[in-house]
N, C-alpha and C positions, 0 to 999 in steps of 0.2 A: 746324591751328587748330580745325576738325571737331570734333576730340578733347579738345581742351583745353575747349574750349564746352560741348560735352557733361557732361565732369568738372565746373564751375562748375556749371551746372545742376542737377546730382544734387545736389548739394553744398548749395545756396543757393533753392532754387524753394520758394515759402511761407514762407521766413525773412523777417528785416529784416536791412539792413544800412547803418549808420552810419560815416561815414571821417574826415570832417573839422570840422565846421561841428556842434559837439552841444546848438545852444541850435536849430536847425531840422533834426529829426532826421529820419532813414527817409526822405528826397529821392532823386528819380531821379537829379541828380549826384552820390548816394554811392553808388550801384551804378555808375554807368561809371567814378568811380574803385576801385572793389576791382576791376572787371575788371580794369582796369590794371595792380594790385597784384598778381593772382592772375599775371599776364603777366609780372611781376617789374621794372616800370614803376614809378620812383618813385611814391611818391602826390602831390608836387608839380609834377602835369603839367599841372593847368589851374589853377596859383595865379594867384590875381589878377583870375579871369574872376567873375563876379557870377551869372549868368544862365544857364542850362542852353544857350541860343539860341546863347551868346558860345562855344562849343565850336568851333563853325564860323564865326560872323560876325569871333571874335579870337582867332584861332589862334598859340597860344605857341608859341617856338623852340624845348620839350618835344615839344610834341605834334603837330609838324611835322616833328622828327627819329623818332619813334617810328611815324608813321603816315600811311597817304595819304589825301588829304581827297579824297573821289569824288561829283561834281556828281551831283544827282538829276537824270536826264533818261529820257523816255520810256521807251526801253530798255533802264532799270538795274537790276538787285535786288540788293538788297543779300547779301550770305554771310552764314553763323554766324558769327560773334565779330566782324563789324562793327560801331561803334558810330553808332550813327542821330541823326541832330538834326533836330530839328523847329523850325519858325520862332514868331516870337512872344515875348514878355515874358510872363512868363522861358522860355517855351520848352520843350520837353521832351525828353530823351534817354535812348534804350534800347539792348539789345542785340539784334541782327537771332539770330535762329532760322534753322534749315533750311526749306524748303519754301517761298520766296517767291516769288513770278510778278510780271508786273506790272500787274497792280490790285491785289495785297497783299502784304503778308509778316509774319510771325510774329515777336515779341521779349517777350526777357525786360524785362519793368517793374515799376519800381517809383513807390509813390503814384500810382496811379490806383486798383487796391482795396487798398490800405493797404499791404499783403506785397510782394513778388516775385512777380510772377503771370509767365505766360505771356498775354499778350495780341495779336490779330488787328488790322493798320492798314491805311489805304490808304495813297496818297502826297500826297493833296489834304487831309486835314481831317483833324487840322491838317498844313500844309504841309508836308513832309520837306525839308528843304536840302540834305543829302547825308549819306554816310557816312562812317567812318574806317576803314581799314582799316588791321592789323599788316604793317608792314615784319617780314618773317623776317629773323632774324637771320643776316646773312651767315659763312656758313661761310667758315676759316680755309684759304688756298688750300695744298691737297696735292702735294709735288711726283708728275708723273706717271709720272715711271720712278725709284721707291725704289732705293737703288742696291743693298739687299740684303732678306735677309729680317727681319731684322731691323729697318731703318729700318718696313719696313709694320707689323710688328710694334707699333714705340712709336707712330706718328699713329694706329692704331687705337683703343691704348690712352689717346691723349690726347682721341680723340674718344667715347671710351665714358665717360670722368672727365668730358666738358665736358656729357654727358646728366646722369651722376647728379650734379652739382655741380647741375643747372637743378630735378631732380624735389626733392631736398633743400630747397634754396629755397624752392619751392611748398609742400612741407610745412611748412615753417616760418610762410609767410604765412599757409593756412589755419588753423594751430593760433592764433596769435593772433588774426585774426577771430574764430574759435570764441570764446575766451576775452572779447572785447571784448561780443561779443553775448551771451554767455552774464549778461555781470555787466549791461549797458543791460536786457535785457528783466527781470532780477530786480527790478530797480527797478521796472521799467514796469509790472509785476506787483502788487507791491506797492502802488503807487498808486492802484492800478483797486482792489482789495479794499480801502481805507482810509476812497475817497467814499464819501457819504452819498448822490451820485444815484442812483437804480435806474432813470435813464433806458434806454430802446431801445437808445440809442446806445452808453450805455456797457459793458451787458450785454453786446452784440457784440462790443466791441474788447475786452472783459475774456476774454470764450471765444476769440477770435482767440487774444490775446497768450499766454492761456493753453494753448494749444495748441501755438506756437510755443514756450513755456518748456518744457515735455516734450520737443518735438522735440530741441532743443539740448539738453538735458540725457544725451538719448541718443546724442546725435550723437558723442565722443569713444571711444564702442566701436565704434559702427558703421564710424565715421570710419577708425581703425586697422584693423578687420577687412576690410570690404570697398574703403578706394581704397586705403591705406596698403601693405596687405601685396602687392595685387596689384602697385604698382606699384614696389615695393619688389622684390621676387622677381623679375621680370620684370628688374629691372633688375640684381639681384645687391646691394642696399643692403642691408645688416646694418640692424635698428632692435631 
């Protein structure tokens, strides 16, 4: 999980990222669903829920089979790629970071400075409720005495097919985010250079966004070059 966290971060840290809901874009509930997405987790694991709060307070028979819901209490920090809820209307949710203790711990968020930041929380203000953690996927039980060499043989071979069938997928999800945000921020682009305000405000989010529109733009060589191929080779995936 460590690892997968890490790759989403490389990946998404400074971006925006939009899933469901495109009339209130760039929401903290559209990053904890592309986590999900990147996990290969339908994106309809919290349909129905309204409130970033209702993560934890209305927990779907999705996102109960996919994950354990862990009480904040005194002695808890949360892991990498846990998803965090905070209490309140509407509430807010992130993804926990490495490095947490307990008077803080680090997560990826979004809309608090507009992007995907990496941002510092306690567990009091605003409240934490608890976390979600990924159920792993339960591996397919191997018999323990193959009767030849040949049977170890094929369950190796079915378990090295059931890796590159997962990294495949993953590649597949991120090339279409890629593509989804690459066409959201051209707009959002465009709109910022069209006003007529030359307010503060807008001046900012127009250098943010524009900055973000270069990153993506670059991102489908990078993308290829350094996760793609490592993780492609590594695995033996022809692309």
């Amino acid at each position: 999980m460590t690892l997968q966290f890490k790759q989403f971060k490389t990946l998404f840290l400074n971006t925006l990222w939009d899933t469901k809901d495109h009339t209130n874009m760039n929401q903290c509930f559209d990053l904890a669903i592309g986590w999900c997405k990147y996990l290969g987790i339908p994106d309809t694991i919290f349909s129905g829920l309204l409130y970033a709060s209702d993560i934890w307070n209305k927990p779907t028979q999705a996102s109960k089979q996919y994950f354990d819901f862990i009480p904040n209490t005194p002695d808890g920090v949360p892991q990498a790629g846990d998803i965090v809820v905070f209490a309140g209307i509407p509430g807010h949710v992130s993804i926990a970071d490495e490095g947490g203790n307990l008077s803080t711990f680090i997560s990826l968020d979004q809309n608090i400075k507009y992007d995907i930041q990496l941002i510092t929380h306690n567990y009091d203000s605003p409240k934490v409720l608890g976390w979600l953690r990924f159920k792993a996927p339960q591996q397919p039980t191997t018999p323990t005495t193959p009767t030849d060499d040949k049977d170890k043989l094929i369950l190796q071979l079915k378990a090295e097919n059931t890796v590159k069938d997962n990294a495949i997928t993953q590649k597949d999800i991120l090339l279409k985010e890629w593509e989804f945000q690459f066409g959201k921020l051209s707009e959002e682009l465009k709109t910022c250079q069209n006003k007529p305000d030359s307010s503060l405000e807008l001046q900012n989010k127009l250098t943010k966004v524009t900055a973000q529109y270069k990153k993506l733009l670059a991102t489908p060589s990078k993308f290829q070059t350094d996760m793609l191929l490592k993780i492609c080779e590594k695995l033996e995936i022809p692309i």
